[in-house]
LOZAMAR-295574 format. One record per residue (C-alpha): residue in three letters; x, y, z. Coordinates in nm, 3 decimals. Layout:
{pt "ALA"; {X; Y; Z}},
...
This chain:
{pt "UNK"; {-0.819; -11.050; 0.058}},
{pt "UNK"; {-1.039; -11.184; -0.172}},
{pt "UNK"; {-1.304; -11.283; 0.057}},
{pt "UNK"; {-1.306; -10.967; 0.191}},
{pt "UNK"; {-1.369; -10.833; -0.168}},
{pt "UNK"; {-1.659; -11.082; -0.185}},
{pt "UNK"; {-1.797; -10.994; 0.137}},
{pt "UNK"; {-1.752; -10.591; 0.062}},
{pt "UNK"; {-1.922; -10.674; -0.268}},
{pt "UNK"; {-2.219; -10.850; -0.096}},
{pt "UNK"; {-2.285; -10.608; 0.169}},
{pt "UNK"; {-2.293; -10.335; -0.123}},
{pt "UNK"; {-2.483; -10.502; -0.276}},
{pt "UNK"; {-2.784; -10.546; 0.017}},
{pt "UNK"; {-2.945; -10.243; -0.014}},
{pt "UNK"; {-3.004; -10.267; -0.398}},
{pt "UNK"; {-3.173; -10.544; -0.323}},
{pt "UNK"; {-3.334; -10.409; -0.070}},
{pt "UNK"; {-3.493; -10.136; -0.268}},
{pt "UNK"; {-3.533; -10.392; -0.547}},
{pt "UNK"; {-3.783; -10.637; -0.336}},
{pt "UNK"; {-3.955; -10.286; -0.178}},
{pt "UNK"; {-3.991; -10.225; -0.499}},
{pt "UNK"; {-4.174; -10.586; -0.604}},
{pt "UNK"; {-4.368; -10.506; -0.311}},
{pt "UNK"; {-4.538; -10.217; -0.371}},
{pt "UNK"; {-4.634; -10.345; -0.768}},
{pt "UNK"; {-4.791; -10.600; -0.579}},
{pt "UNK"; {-4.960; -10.372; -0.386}},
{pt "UNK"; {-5.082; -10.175; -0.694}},
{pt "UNK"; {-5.222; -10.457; -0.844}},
{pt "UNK"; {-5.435; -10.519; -0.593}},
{pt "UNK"; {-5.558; -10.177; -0.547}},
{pt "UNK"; {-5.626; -10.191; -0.942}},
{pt "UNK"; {-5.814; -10.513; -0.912}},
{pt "UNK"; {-6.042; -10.374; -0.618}},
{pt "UNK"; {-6.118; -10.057; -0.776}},
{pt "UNK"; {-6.240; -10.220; -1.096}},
{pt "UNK"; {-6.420; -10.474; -0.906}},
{pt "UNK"; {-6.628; -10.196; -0.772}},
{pt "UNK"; {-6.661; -10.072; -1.121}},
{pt "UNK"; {-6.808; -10.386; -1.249}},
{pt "UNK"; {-7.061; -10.424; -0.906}},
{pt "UNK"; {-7.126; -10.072; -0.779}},
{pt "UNK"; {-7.367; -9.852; -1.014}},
{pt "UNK"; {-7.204; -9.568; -0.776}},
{pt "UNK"; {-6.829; -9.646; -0.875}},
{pt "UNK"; {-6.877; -9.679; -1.257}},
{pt "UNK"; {-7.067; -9.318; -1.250}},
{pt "UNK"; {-6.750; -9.171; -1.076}},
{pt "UNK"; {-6.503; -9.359; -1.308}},
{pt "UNK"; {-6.712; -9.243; -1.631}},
{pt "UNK"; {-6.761; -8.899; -1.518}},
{pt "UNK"; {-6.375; -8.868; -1.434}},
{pt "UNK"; {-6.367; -9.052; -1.801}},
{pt "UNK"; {-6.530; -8.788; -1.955}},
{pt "UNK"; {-6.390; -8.488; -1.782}},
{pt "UNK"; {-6.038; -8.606; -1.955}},
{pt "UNK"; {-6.151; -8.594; -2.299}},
{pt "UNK"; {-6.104; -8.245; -2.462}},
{pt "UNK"; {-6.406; -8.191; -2.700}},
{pt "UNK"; {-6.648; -8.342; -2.491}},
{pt "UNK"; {-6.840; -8.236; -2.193}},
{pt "UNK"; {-6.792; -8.343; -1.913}},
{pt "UNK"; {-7.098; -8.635; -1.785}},
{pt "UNK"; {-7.133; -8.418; -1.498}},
{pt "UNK"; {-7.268; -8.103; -1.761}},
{pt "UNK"; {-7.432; -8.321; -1.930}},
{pt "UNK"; {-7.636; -8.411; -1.656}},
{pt "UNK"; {-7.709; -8.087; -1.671}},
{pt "UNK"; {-7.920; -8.069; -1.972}},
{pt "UNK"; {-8.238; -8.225; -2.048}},
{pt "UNK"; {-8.191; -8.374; -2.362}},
{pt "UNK"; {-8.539; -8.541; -2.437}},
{pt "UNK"; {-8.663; -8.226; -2.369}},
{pt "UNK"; {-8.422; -8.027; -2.611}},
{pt "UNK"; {-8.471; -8.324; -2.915}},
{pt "UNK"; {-8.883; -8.246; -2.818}},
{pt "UNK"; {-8.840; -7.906; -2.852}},
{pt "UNK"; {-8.635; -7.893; -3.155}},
{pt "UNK"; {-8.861; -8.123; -3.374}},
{pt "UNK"; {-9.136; -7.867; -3.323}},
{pt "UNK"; {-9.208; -7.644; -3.643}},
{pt "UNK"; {-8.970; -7.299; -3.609}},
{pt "UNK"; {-8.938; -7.035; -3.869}},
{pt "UNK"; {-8.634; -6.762; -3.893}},
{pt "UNK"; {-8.793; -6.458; -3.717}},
{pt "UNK"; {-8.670; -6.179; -3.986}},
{pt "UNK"; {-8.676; -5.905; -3.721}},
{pt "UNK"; {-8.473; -6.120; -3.512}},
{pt "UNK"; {-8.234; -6.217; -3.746}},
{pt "UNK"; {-8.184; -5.852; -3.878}},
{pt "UNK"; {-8.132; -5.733; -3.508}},
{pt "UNK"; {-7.909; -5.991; -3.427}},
{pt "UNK"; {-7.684; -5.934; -3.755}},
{pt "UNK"; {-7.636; -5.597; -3.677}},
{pt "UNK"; {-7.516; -5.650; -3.345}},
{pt "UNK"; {-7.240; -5.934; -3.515}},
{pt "UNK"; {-7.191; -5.662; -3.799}},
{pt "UNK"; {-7.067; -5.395; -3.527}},
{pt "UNK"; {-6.802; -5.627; -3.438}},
{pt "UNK"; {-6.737; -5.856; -3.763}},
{pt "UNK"; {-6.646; -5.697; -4.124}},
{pt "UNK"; {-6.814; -5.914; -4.386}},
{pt "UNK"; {-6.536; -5.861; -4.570}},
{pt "UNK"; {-6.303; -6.000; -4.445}},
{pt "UNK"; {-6.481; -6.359; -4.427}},
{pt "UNK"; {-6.173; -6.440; -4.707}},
{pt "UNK"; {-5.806; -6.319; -4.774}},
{pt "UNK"; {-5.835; -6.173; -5.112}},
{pt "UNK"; {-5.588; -5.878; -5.274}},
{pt "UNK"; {-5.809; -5.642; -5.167}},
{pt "UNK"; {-5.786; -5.659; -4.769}},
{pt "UNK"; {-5.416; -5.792; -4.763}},
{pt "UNK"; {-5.099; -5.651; -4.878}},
{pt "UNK"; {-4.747; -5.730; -4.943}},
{pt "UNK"; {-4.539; -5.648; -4.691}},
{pt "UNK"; {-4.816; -5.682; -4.412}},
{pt "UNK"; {-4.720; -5.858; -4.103}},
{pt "UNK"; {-4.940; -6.119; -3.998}},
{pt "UNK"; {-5.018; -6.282; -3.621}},
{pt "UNK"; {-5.123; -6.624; -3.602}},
{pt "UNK"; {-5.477; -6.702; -3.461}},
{pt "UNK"; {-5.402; -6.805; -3.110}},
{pt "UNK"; {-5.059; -6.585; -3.078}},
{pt "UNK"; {-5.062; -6.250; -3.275}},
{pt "UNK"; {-4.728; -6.226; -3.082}},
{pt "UNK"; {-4.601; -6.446; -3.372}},
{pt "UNK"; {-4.632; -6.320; -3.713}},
{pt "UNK"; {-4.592; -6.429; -4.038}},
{pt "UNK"; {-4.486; -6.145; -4.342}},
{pt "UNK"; {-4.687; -6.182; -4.680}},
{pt "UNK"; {-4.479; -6.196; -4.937}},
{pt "UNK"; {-4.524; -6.236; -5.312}},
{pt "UNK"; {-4.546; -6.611; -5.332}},
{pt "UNK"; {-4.820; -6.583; -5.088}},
{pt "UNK"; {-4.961; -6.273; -5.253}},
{pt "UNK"; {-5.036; -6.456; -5.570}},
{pt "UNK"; {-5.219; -6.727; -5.454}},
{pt "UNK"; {-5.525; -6.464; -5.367}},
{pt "UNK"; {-5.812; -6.393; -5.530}},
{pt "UNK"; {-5.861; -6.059; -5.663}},
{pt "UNK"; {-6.222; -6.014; -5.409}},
{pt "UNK"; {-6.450; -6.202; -5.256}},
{pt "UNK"; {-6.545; -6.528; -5.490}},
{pt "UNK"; {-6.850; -6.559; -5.286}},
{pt "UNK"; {-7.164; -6.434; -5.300}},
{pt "UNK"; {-7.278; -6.158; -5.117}},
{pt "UNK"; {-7.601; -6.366; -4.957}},
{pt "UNK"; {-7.704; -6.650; -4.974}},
{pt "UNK"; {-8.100; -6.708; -4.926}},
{pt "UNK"; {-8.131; -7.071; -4.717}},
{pt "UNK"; {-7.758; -7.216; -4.582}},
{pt "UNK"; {-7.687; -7.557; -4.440}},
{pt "UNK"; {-7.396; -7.592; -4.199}},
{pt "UNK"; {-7.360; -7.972; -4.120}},
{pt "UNK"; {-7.141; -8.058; -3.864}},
{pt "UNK"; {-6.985; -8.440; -3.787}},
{pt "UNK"; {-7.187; -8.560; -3.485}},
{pt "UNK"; {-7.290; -8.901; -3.510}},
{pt "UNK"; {-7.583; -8.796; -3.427}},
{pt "UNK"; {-7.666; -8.761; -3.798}},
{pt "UNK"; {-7.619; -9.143; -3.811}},
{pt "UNK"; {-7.973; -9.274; -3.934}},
{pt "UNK"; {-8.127; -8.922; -3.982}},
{pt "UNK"; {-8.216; -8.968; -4.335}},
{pt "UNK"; {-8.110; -8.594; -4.379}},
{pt "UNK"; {-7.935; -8.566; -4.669}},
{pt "UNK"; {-8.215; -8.504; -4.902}},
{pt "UNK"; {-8.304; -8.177; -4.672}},
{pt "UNK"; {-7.900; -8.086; -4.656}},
{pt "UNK"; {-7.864; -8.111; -5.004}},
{pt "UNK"; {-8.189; -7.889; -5.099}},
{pt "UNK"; {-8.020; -7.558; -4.976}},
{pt "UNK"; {-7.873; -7.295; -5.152}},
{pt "UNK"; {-7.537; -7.311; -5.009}},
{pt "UNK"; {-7.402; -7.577; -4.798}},
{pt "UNK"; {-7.139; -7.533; -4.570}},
{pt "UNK"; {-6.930; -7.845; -4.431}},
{pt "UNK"; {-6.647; -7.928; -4.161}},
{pt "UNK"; {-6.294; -8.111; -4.135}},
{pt "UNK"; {-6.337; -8.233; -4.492}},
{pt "UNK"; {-6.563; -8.526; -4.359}},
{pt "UNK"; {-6.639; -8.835; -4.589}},
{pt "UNK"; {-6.951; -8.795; -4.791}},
{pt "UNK"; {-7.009; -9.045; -5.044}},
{pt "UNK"; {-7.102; -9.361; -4.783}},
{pt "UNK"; {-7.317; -9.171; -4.558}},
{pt "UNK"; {-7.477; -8.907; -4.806}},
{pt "UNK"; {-7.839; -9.040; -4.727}},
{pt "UNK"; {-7.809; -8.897; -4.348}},
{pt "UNK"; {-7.575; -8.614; -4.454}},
{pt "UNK"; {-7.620; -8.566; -4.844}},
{pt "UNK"; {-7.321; -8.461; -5.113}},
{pt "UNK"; {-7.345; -8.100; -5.162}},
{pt "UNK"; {-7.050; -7.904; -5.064}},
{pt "UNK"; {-7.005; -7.557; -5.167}},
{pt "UNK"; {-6.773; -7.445; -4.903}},
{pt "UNK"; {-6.551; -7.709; -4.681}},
{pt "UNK"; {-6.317; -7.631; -4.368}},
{pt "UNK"; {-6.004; -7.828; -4.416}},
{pt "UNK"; {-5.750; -7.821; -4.085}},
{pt "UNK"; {-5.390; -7.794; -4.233}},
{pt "UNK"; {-5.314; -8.112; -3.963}},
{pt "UNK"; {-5.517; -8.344; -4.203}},
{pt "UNK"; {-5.235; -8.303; -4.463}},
{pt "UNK"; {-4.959; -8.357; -4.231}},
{pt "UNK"; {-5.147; -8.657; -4.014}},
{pt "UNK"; {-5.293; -8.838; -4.358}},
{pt "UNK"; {-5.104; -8.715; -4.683}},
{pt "UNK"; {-4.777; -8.678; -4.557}},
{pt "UNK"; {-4.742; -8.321; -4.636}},
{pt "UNK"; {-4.797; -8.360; -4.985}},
{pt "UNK"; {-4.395; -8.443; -5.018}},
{pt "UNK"; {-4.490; -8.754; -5.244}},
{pt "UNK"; {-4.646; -8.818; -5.566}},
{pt "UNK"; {-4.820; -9.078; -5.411}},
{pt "UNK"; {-4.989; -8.863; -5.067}},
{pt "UNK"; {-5.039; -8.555; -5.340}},
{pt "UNK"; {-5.278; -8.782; -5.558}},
{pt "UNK"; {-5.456; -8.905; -5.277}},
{pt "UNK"; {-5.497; -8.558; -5.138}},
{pt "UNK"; {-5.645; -8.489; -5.480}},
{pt "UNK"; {-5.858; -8.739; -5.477}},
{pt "UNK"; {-6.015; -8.749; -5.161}},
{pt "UNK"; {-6.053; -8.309; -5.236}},
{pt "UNK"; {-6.252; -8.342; -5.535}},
{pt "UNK"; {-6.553; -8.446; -5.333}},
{pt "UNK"; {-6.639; -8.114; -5.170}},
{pt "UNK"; {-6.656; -7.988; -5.532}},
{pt "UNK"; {-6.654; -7.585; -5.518}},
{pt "UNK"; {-6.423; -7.447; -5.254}},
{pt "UNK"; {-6.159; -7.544; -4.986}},
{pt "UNK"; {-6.158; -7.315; -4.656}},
{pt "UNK"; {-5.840; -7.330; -4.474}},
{pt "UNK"; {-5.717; -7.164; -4.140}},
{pt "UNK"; {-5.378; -7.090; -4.333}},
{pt "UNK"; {-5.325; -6.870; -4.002}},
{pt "UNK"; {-5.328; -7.115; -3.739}},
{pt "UNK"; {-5.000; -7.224; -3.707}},
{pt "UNK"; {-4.656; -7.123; -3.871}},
{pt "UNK"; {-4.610; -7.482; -3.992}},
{pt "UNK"; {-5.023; -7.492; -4.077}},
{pt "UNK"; {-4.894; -7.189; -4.307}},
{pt "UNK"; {-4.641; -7.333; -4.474}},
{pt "UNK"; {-4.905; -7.654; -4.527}},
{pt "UNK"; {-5.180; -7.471; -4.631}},
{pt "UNK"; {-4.949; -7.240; -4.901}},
{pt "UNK"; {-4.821; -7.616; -5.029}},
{pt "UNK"; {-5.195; -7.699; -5.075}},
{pt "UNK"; {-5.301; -7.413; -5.275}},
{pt "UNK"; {-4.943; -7.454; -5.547}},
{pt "UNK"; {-5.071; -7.805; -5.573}},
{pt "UNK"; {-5.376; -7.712; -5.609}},
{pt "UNK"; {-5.258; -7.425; -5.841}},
{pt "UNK"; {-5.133; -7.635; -6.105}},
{pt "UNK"; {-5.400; -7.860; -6.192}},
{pt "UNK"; {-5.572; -7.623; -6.425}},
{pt "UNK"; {-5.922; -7.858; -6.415}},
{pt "UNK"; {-5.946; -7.862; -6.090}},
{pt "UNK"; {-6.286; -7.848; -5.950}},
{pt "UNK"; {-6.228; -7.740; -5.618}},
{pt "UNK"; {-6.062; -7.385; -5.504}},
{pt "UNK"; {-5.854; -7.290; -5.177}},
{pt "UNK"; {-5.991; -7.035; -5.005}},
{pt "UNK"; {-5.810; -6.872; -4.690}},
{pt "UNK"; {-5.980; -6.753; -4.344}},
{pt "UNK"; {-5.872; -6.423; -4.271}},
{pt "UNK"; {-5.738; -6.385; -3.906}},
{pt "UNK"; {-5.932; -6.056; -3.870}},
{pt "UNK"; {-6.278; -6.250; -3.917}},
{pt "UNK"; {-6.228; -6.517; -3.674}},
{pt "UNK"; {-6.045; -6.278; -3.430}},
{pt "UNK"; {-6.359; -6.017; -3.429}},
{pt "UNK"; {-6.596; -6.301; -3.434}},
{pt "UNK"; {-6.439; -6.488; -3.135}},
{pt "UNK"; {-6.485; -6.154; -2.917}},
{pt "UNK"; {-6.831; -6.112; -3.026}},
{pt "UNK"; {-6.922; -6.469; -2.898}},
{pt "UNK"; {-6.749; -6.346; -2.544}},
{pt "UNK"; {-6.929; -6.036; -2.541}},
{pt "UNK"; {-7.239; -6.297; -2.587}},
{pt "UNK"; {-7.119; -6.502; -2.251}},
{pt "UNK"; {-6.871; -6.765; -2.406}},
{pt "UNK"; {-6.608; -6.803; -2.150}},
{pt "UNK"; {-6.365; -7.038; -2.316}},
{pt "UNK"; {-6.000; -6.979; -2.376}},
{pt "UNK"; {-6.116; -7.001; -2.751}},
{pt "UNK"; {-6.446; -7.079; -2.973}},
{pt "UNK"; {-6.473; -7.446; -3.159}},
{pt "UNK"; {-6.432; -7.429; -3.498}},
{pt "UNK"; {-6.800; -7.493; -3.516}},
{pt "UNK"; {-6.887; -7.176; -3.384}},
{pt "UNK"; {-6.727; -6.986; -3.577}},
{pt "UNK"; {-6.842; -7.149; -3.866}},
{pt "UNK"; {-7.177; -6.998; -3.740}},
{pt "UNK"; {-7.020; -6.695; -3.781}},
{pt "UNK"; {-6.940; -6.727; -4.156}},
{pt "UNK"; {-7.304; -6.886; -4.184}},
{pt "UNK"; {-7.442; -6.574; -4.002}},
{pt "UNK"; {-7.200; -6.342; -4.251}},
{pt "UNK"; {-7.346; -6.528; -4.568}},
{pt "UNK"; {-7.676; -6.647; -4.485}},
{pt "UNK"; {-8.042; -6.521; -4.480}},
{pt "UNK"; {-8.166; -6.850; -4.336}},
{pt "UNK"; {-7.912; -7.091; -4.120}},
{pt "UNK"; {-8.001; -7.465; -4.072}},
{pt "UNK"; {-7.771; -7.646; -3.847}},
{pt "UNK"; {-7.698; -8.021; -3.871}},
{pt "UNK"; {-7.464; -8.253; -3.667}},
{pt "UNK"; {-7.406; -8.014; -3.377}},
{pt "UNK"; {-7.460; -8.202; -3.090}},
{pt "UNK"; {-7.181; -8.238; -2.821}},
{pt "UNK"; {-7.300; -8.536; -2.610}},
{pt "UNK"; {-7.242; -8.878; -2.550}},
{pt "UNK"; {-7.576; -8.965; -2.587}},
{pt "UNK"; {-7.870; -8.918; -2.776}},
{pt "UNK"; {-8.248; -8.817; -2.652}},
{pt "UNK"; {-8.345; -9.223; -2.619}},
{pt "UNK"; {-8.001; -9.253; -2.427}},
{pt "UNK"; {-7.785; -9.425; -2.695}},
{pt "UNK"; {-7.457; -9.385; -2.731}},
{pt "UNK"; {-7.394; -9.171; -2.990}},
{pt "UNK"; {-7.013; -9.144; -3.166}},
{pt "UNK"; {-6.821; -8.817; -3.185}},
{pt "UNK"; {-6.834; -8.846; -3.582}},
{pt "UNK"; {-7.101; -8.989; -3.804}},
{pt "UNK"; {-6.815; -9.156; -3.996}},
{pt "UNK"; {-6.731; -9.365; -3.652}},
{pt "UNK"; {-6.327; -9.305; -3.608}},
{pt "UNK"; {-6.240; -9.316; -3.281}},
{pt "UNK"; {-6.176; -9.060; -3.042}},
{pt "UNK"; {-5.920; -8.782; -3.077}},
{pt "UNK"; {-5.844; -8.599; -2.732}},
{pt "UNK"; {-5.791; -8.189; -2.787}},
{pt "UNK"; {-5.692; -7.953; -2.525}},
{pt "UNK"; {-5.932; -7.814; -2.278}},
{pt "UNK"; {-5.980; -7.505; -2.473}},
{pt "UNK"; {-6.406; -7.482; -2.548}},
{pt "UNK"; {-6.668; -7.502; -2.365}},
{pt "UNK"; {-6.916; -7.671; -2.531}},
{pt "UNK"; {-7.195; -7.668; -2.289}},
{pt "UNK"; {-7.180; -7.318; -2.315}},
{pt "UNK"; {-7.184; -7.239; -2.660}},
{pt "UNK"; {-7.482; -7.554; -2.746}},
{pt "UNK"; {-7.669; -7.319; -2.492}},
{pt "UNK"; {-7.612; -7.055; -2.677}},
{pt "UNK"; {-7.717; -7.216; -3.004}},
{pt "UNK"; {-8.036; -7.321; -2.865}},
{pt "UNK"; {-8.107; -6.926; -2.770}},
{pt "UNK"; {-8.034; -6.868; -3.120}},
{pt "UNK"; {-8.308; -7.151; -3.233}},
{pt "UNK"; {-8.542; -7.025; -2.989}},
{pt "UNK"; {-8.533; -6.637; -3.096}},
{pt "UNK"; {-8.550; -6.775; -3.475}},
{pt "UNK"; {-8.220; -6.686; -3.543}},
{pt "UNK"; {-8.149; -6.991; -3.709}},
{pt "UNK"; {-8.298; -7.372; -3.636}},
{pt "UNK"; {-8.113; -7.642; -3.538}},
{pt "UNK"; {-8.204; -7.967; -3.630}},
{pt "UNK"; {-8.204; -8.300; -3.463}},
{pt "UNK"; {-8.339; -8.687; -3.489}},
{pt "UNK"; {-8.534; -8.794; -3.823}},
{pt "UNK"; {-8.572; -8.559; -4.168}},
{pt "UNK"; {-8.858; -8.532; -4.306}},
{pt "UNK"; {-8.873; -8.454; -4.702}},
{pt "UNK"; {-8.810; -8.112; -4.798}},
């Protein structure tokens, strides 16, 4: 009886083990496969295109290599060296076409264009909305802290193609400078300068780096890193319920330093909204526009002149180097495949060409 327990046991067992060396089998058979296809990598020129360009088509905020390819970039750095004014006709025209879709004022929440009471939808889902209540109420200014125009902006994005640009002299000398993702300034201001009047901060940076402000310790590096954009904070306090709740947490901590230098301002849902169907109704295609162009948009709502630094969305620069997604060098950070960047630099360099505003690119010269 017990043998034939054994022998039950043993032909039960046979299949499992079947499977199991099957199994063995084809890893085996994968790791050869792997090995082959990377050999080609390393010895075809063909194979490493096709690896890179299926690379590249995987990574959310980049282009693809294959629209890239697409774009003649030592003609685009040639032709954006070349002297360009703002074309005042242009500009006005332009403007008024934004203006018929985009209410100046509404570039901030204040008391004035918000109420208690009012519900709220998110940016990407006004399905979902969020009530303003008191608490929230009282953390607005009374109107528009800003001023009305601004005679000659900068709006300095992160590419690393400011790296070595010596730009920060020419950043610095504008009236009012506008600046992205609360980027590091104080190492790199010779390419990218230190003036900051008016800063984008993402409610993920406090979550991802500070914690959400829940200790004494994340709080007073929050406050630390803040005080170098100086004037005024702008956060997307809209974005997300949880980005709500951050960006409210921000402002009270903000709120009860009395000396503090630098102010939270709010993006009001109506500006980006109107300003993201203007840029369709201009041929952007995208699910949604980049942060960066709708910071054009508040640069376009504020400014009489627009100067555009550290917007360039490809992997490499007009002499073919590499070039890093941020000047500041941390590593990639894959989004969803929500932009299209292609589109919208084409668009920019319209914008340049009509003298709408000039973009800038490769070596500053003094001021």
């Amino acid at each position: 009886m017990l043998f034939g327990c054994k022998l039950t046991l043993r032909i039960c067992q046979m299949p499992y083990r079947n499977r199991m060396y099957r199994s063995r089998g084809l890893r085996i058979v994968l790791l050869i496969f792997i090995g082959v296809f990377f050999s080609m990598y390393f010895l075809s020129g063909m194979s490493k295109d096709w690896i890179m360009s299926t690379y590249y088509d995987h990574r959310g905020y980049l282009m693809s290599r294959r629209e890239e390819n697409k774009f003649n970039l030592q003609e685009i750095a040639r032709t954006l060296r070349l002297p360009n004014q703002i074309n005042p006709t242009n500009l006005a025209d332009f403007k008024k076409s934004f203006f018929n879709y985009v209410d100046p004022k509404t570039i901030i929440i204040t008391k004035q264009n918000m109420k208690v009471g009012e519900e709220v939808g998110i940016y990407f889902d006004t399905t979902v909305k969020i009530r303003v209540d008191e608490d929230f109420y009282s953390l607005l200014p009374d109107g528009l802290p800003l001023k009305k125009t601004y005679s000659k902006c900068s709006l300095v994005g992160s590419s690393g193609i400011l790296s070595g640009s010596h730009c920060g002299k020419q950043i610095d000398g504008s009236e009012f400078v506008i600046r992205m993702n609360a980027p590091p300034l104080q190492n790199f201001s010779t390419d990218v300068g230190l003036k900051a009047n008016l800063t984008t901060m993402n409610p993920s940076i406090v979550s991802k780096k500070y914690f959400y402000l829940i200790r004494k310790t994340d709080k007073d590096s929050f406050l630390s890193k803040m005080r170098e954009f100086k004037t005024y904070l702008y956060i997307p306090v809209f974005s997300t319920p949880i980005g709500f709740d951050i960006s409210v947490n921000v402002a009270k901590t903000i709120k009860n330093i009395s000396s503090y230098p630098v102010k939270p301002l709010f993006m009001h849902p109506d500006h980006f909204l109107a300003s993201s169907k203007f840029w369709k109704s201009s041929g952007i295609t995208a699910e949604r526009i980049s942060s960066g162009l709708y910071m054009v948009s508040v640069a376009i709502t504020l400014c009489n002149e627009i100067n555009l630094f550290g917007f360039w969305p490809f992997h490499y620069d007009h002499n073919n180097k590499t070039v890093d997604y941020h000047y500041y060098g941390q590593g990639f950070v894959p989004l969803p495949k929500v932009h299209h960047f292609a589109e919208e630099f084409k668009l920019l360099l319209d914008l340049h060409d009509r003298g709408v505003l000039k973009m800038h690119v490769g070596t500053c010269n003094e001021p």
